[in-house]
N, C-alpha and C positions, 0 to 999 in steps of 0.2 A: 211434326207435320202431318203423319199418318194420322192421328186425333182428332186433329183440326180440319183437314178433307172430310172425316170419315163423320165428324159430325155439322158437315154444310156449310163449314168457314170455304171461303173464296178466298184462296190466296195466293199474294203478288210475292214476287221476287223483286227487290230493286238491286243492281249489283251484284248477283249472284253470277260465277264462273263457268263457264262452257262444262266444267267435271260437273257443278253443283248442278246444274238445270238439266242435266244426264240423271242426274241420282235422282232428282225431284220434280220432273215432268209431270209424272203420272199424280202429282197433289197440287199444280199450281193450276192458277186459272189466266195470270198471265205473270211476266216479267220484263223489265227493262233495263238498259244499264245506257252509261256515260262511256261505255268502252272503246266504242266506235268512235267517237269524236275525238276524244285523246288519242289513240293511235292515229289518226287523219291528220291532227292535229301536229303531231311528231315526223309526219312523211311526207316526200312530196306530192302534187296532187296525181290525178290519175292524169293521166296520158292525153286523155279527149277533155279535160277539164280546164279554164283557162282562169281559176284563180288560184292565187298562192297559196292556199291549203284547201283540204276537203272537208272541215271538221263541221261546217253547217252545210254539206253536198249533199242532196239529195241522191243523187248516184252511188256516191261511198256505201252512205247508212243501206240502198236497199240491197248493195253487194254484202254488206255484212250483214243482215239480216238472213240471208240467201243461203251464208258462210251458214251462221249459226242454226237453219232450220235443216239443215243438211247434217250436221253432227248432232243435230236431235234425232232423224230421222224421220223429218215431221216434213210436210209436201207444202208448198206456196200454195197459202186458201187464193179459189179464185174472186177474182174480182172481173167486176162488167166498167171501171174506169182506170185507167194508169193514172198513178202519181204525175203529181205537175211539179216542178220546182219553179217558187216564182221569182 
């Protein structure tokens, strides 16, 4: 990966583990996974949520997103509009 940053590749993570995008932050340009939906998918929903699961919630996914830029140590980029779920 060090290579590959170090000669201008831009690279994704898809399905990389909360250990791995620890190890490999400082070379990715971004990452995503399916993690969050299948755990949603497995639980019941949140509390303030009023369908049977949260695996397409917009709530869930920004809580887990929240989760995981916190064990990066990485701050919520601001934004000038909130997420809408429609």
């Amino acid at each position: 990966m060090a290579t590959l940053h170090d000669i201008g590749a831009r690279l994704h993570a898809f399905g990389m583990s909360v250990g791995g995008l620890q190890l490999a932050a400082g070379y990715l340009t971004s990452a995503d996974s399916m993690a969050w939906s299948f755990a949603a998918r497995k639980q019941p929903p949140l509390p303030e949520c009023g369908h049977a699961h949260c695996n397409n919630c917009l709530r869930y996914a920004l809580r887990w997103r929240r989760k995981i830029l916190a064990a990066l140590d990485m701050e919520e980029p601001k934004s000038e509009e909130p997420p809408v779920q429609l």
